[in-house]
VOZAZA-576202 format. One record per residue (C-alpha): x negated, y, z; residue number from 0. Coordinates in nm, 3 decimals, always signed. Layout:
% residues N
((X,Y,Z),NUM)
...
This chain:
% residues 199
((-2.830,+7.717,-19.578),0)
((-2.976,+7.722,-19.180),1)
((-3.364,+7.865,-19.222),2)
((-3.573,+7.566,-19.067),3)
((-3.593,+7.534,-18.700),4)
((-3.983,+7.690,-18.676),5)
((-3.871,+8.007,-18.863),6)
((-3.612,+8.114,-18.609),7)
((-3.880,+8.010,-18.332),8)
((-4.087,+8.159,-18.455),9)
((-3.949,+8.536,-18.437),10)
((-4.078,+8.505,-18.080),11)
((-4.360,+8.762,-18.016),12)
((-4.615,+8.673,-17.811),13)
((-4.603,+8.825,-17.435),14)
((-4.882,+8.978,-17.199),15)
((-4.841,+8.867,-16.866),16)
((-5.076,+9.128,-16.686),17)
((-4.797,+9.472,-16.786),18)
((-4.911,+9.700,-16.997),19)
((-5.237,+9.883,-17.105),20)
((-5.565,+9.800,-17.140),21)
((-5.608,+9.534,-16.833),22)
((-5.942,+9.567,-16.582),23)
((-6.082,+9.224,-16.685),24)
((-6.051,+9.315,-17.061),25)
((-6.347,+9.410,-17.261),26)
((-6.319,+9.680,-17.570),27)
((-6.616,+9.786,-17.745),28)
((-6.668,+10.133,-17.701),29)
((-6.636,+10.149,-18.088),30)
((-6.335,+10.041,-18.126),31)
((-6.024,+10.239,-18.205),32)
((-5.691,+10.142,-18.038),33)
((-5.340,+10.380,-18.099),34)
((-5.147,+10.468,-17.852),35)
((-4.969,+10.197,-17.601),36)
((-5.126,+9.892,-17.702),37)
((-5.155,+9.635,-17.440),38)
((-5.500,+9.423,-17.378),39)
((-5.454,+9.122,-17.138),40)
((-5.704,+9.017,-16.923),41)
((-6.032,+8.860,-17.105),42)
((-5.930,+8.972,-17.418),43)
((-6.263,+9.101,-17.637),44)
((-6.186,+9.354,-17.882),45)
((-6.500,+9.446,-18.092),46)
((-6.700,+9.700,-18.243),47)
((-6.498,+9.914,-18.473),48)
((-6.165,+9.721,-18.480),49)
((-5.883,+9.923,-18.538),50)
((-5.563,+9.848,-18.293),51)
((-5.205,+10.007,-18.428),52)
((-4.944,+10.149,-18.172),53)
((-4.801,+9.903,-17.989),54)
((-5.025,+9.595,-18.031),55)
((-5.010,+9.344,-17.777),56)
((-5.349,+9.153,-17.748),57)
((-5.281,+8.830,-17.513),58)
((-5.555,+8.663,-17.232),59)
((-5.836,+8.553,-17.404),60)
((-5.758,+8.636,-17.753),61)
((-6.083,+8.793,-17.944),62)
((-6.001,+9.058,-18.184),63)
((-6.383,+9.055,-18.413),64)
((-6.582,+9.357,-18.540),65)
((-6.419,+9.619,-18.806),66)
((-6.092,+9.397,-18.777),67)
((-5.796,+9.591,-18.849),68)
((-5.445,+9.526,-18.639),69)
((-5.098,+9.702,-18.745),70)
((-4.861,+9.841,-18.565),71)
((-4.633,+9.634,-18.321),72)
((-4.835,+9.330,-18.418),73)
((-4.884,+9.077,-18.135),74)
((-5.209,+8.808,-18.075),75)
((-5.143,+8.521,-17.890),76)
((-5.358,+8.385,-17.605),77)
((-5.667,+8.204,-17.697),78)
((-5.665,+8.360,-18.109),79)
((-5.932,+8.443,-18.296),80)
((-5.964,+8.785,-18.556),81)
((-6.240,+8.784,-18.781),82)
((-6.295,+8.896,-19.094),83)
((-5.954,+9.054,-19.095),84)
((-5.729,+9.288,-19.252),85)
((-5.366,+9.276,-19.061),86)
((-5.019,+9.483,-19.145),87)
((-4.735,+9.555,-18.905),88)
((-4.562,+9.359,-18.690),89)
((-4.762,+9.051,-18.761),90)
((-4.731,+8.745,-18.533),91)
((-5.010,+8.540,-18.411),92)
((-5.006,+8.253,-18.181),93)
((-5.188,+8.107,-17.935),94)
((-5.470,+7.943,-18.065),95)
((-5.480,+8.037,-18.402),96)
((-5.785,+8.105,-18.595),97)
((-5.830,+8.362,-18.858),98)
((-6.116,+8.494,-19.123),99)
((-6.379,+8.216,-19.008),100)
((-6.554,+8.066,-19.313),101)
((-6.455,+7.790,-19.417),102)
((-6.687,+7.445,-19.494),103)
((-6.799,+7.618,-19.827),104)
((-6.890,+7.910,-19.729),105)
((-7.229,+7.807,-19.484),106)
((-7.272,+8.027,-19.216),107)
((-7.556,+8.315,-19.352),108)
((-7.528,+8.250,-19.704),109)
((-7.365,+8.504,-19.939),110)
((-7.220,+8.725,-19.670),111)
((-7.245,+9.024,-19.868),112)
((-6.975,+8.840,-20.140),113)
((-6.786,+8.670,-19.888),114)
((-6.421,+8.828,-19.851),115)
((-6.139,+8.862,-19.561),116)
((-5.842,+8.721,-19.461),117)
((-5.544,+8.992,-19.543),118)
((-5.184,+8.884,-19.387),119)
((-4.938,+9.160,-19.497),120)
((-4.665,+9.328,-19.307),121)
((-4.415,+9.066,-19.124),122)
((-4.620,+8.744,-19.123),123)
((-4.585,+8.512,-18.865),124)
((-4.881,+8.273,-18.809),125)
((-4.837,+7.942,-18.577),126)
((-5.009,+7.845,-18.301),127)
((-5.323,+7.680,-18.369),128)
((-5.283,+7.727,-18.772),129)
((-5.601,+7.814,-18.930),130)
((-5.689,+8.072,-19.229),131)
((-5.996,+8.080,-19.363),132)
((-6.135,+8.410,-19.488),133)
((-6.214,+8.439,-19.897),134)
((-6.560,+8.290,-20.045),135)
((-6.522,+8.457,-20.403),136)
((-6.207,+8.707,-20.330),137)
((-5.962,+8.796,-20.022),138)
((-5.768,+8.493,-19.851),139)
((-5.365,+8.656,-19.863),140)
((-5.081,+8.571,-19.676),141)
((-4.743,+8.774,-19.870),142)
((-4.589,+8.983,-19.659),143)
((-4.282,+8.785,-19.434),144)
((-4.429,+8.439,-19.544),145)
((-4.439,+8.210,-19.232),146)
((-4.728,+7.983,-19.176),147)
((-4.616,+7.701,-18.919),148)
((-4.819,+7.532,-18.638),149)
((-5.155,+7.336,-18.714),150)
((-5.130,+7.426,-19.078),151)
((-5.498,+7.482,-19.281),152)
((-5.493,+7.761,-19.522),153)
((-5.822,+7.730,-19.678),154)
((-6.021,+8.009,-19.865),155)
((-5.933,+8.206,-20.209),156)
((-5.566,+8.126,-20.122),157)
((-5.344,+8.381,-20.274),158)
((-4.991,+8.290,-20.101),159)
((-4.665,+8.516,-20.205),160)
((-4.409,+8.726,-20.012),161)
((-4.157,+8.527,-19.791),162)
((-4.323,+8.172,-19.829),163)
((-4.299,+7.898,-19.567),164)
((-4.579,+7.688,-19.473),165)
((-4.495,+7.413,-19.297),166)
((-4.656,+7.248,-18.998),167)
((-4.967,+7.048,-19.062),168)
((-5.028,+7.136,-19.412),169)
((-5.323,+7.162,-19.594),170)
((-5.352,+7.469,-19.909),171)
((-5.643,+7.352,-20.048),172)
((-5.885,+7.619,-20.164),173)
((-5.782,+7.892,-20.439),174)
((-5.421,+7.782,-20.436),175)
((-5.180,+8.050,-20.574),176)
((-4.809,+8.045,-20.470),177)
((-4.583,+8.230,-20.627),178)
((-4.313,+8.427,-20.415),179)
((-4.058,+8.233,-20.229),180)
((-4.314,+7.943,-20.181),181)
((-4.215,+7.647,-19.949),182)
((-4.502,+7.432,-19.854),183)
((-4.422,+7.021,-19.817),184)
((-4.373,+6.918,-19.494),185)
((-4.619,+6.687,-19.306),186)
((-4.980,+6.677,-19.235),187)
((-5.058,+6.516,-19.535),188)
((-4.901,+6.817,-19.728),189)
((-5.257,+6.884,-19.919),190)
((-5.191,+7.169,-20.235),191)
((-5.441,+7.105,-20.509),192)
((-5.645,+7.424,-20.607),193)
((-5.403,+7.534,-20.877),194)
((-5.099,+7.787,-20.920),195)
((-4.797,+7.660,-20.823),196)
((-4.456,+7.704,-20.861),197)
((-4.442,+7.823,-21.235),198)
């Protein structure tokens, strides 16, 4: 059976556009920590304490947050957003994405202290403009080589298993558990009720 169209797509990494290195018209807090030939387009922010793994390639504009860690050979698309973050190796982000914000029930200032991170394992590719929203009560985690498609909500608590698909426009509502092998409905209306799935 041909993998959907957005899976093959999405193999490709995002570029940077400015060669490599850290660019003149990037800014990296001189906290953080970035490995060896890792590439840092122009107005790119990467901040205090973030941790960047060999080979990263960190895209115009992209912000990588505070004490966010970035594996190896992992690649941020233009415009993304790291927060609240815990990433593996060769993880794909695209353009516009958004990941580890709170989401609506976590209110900004409240519970901080509790509130937990957004963890996307080795291999996972994340669509452009997708959102994940970091944990309220435990981590928000992406399995290692699940595929979250474009526009697609992942909302907090999720727990989603190894080699998933979520497909583009869909909505995981809050502490959703999928089970390995997951494949999201397709369509914006694709809404998972908080429950585990799949057994």
């Amino acid at each position: 059976m041909a993998e959907p169209l957005f899976l093959n797509a999405a193999r490709g990494r995002p570029q940077a556009v400015f060669g490599s290195g850290v660019a003149p018209g990037a800014v990296v807090h001189p906290d953080a920590r970035l490995e060896q030939d890792v590439t840092v387009d122009p107005g790119a922010v990467i901040g205090p304490r973030a941790e960047i793994g060999r080979g990263a390639v960190i895209c115009a504009n992209a912000v990588v947050g505070p004490d966010v860690r970035l594996g190896r050979g992992s690649a941020v698309g233009a415009g993304a957003t790291l927060v609240n973050a815990l990433i593996g190796d060769r993880v794909v982000i695209h353009q516009g994405a958004r990941v580890g914000q709170s989401g609506a029930e976590v209110a900004p200032g409240e519970g901080a202290s509790r509130a937990g991170r957004v963890i996307l394992q080795d291999d996972v590719v994340i669509g452009a403009n997708a959102t994940i929203d970091r944990g309220s009560l435990r981590d928000t985690v992406i399995g290692e080589g699940s595929r979250i498609d474009n526009l697609a909500h992942i909302r907090q608590d999720v727990m989603i298993g190894r080699r998933s698909t979520i497909s583009a426009g869909a909505a995981i509502e809050p502490g959703t558990r999928l089970p390995d092998f997951s494949n999201s409905l397709p369509g914006a209306a694709a809404g998972l009720a908080p429950r585990e799935l799949g057994s």
